[in-house]
C-alpha positions as CSV (number, residue, x, y, z in Angstrom):
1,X,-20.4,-100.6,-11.6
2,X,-20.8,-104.1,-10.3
3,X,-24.3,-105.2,-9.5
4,X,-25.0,-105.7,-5.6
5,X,-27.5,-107.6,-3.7
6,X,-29.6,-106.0,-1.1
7,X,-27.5,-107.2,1.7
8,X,-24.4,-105.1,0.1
9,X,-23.3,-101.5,1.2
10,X,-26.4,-100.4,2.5
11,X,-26.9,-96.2,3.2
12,X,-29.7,-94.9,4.4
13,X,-30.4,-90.7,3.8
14,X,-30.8,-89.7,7.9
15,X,-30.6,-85.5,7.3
16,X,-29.9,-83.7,4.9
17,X,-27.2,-84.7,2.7
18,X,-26.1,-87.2,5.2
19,X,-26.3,-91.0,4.7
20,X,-25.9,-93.8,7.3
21,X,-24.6,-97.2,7.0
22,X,-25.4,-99.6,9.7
23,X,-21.8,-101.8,8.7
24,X,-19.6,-98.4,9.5
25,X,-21.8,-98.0,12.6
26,X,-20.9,-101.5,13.6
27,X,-17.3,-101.5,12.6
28,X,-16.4,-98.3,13.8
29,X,-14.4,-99.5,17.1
30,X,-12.8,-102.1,15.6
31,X,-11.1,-99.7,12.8
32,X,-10.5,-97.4,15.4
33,X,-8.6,-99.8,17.1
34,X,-7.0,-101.5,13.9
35,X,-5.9,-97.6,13.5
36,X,-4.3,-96.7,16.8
37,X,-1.9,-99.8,16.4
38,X,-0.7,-98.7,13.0
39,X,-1.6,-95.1,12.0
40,X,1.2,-92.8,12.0
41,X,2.0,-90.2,14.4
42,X,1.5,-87.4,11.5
43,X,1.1,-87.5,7.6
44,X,-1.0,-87.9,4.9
45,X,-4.0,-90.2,4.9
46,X,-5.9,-91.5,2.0
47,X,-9.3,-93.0,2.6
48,X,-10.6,-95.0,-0.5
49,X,-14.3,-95.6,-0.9
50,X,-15.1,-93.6,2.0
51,X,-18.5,-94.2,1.9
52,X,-20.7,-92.0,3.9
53,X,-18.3,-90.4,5.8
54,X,-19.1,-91.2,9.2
55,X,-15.4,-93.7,9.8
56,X,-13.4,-90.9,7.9
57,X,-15.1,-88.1,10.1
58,X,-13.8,-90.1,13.4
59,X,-10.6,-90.9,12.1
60,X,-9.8,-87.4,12.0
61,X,-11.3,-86.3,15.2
62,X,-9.1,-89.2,17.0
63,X,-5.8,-88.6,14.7
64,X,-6.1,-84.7,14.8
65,X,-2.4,-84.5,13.4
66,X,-3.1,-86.9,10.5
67,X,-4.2,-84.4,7.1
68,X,-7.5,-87.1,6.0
69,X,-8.2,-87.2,2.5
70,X,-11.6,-89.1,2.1
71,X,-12.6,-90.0,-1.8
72,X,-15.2,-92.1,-3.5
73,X,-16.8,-92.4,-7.0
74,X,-20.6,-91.3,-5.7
75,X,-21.4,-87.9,-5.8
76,X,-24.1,-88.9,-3.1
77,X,-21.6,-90.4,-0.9
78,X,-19.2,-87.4,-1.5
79,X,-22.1,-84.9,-0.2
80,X,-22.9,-87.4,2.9
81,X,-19.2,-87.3,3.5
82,X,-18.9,-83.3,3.7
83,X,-21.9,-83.0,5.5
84,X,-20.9,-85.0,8.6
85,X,-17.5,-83.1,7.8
86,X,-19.2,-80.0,8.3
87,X,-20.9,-80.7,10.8
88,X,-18.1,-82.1,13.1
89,X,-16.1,-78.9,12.2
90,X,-12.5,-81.1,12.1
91,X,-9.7,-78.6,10.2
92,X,-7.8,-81.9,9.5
93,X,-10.8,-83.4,7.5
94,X,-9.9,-82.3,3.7
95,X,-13.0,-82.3,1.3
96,X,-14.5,-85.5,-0.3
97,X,-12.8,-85.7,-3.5
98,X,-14.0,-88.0,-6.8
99,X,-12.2,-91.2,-7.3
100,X,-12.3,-94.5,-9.1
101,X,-9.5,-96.3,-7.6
102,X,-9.9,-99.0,-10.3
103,X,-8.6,-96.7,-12.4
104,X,-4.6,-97.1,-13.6
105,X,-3.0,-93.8,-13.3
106,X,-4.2,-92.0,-10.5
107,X,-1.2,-92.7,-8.0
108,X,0.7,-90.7,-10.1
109,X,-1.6,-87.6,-10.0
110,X,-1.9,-87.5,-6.4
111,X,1.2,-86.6,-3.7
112,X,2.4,-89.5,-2.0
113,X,0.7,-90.4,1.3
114,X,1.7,-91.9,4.6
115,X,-1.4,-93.8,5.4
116,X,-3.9,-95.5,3.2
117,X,-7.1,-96.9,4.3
118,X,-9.6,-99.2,2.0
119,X,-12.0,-100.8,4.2
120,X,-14.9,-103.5,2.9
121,X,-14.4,-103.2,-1.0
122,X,-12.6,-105.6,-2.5
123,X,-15.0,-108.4,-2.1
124,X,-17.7,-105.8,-4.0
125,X,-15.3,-105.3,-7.0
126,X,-14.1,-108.1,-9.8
127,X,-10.8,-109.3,-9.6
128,X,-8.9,-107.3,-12.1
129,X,-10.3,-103.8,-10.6
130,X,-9.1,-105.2,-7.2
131,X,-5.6,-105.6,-8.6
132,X,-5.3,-101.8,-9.9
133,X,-6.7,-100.6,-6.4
134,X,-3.3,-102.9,-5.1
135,X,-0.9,-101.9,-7.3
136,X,-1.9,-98.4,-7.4
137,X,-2.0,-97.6,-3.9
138,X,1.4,-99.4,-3.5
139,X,2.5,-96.9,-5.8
140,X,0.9,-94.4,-3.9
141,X,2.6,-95.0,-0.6
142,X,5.6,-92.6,0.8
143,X,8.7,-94.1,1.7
144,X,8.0,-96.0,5.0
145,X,4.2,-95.8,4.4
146,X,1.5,-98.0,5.1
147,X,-1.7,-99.0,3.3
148,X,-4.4,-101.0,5.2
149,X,-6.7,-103.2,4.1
150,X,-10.0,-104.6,5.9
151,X,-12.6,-106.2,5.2
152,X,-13.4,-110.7,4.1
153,X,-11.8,-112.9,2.4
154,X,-11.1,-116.6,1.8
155,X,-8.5,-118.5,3.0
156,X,-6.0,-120.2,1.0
157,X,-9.2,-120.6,-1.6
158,X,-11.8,-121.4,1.4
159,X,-14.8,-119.4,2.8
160,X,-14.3,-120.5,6.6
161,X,-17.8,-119.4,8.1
162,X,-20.9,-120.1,6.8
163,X,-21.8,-116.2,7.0
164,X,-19.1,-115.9,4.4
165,X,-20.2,-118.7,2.4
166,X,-24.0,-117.2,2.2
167,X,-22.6,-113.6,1.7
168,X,-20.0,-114.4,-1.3
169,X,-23.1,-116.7,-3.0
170,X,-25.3,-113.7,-2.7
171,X,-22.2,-111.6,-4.4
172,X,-21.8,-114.2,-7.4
173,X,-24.9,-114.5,-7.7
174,X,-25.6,-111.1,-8.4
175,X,-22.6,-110.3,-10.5
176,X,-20.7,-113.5,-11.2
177,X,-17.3,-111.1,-11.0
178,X,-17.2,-109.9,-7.7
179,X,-17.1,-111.7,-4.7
180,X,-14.4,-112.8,-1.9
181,X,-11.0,-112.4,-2.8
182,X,-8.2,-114.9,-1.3
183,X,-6.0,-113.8,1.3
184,X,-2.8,-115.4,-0.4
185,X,-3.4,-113.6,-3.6
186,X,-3.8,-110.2,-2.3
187,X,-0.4,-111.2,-0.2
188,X,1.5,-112.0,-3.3
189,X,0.3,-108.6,-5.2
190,X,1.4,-106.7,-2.4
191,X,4.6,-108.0,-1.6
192,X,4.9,-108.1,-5.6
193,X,4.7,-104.6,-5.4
194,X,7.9,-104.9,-3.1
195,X,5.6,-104.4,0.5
196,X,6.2,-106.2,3.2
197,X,2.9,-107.3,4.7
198,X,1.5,-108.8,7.9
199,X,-1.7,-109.7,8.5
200,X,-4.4,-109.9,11.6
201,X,-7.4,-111.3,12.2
202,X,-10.3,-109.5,13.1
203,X,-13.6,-109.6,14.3
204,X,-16.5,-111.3,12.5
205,X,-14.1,-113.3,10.8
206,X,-12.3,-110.5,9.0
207,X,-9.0,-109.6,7.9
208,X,-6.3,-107.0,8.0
209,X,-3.4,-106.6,5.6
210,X,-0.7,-104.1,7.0
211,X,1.4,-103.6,3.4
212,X,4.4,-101.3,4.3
213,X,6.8,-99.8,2.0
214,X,10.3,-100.1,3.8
């Protein structure tokens, strides 16, 4: 696990098992958005590093025929996750299930999904753990799927805000492996992995990739 400064994925507990995060508060909209413009109309939906539940648990309640498999590595952030589950009471919600993403293997051990969604990650993770999380959910994808990805990154090798700048210093700083990743490199790994890809800009100078698999 890769070391993070303060200003990183921040959850606070709120009740009971459940944990906020002021970033998914903030965001929220704007995914919600991102989603109604490329989400399909039914399917499968695979949420990596869900966090703590609170985007997965509106996704569902505004894609109602969309099955939403939400997953993450922390058995805290799996608990926060099926508590606001619970508590919203959404059938197409499935429970929070354990996964490292940036782990080979595990396309191949889950049914092929429709939709996959990996928000605010990639600049948290080092490079070669990012790759496995591309490649592996591009195997992951049904035929005429799509997998979305959100969150900052560099342009053609430059940080093009100084938010971004101060943010991916605090990153390196902290653990000299993580940090932004440049937009023409994820590009090439997905259409590597024979996707064709678009991306859109997005507010507070993010990013997202729509990979599809034709």
């Amino acid at each position: 696990m890769s070391k993070l400064p303060t200003s990183a994925s921040v959850a606070t507990p709120v009740e009971g098992a459940k944990l906020s995060a002021p970033s998914a508060l903030r965001n929220l909209p704007v995914i919600l958005e991102l989603m109604q413009s490329h989400a399909p109309a039914q399917g499968r939906a695979l949420e990596i590093a869900s966090g703590t539940g609170q985007h997965v648990t509106a996704l569902a309640k505004t894609f109602p025929n969309i099955d939403w498999f939400p997953t993450e590595i922390s058995s805290e952030r799996i608990a926060s996750i099926d508590a606001y589950a619970t508590e919203a009471s959404v059938p197409n919600l499935q429970p929070a299930q354990m996964l490292d993403a940036a782990q080979s293997g595990w396309a191949a051990q889950n049914s092929p999904f429709d939709l996959i969604y990996l928000g605010n990650l990639l600049h948290l993770i080092p490079l070669g753990a990012a790759q496995t999380i591309l490649t592996e959910t591009a195997q992951a994808l049904a035929p005429s799927g799509t997998a979305i990805f959100y969150g900052p990154f560099m342009r053609c090798g430059v940080l093009t805000s100084e938010g971004d700048a101060r943010f991916d210093a605090q990153l390196r700083e902290a653990d000299p492996d993580i940090g932004y990743k440049d937009d023409q490199w994820v590009n090439d790994v997905l259409t590597g992995c024979g996707l064709s890809v678009t991306v859109e800009a997005m507010p507070a100078n993010n990013i997202a990739f729509i990979a599809r698999r034709d």
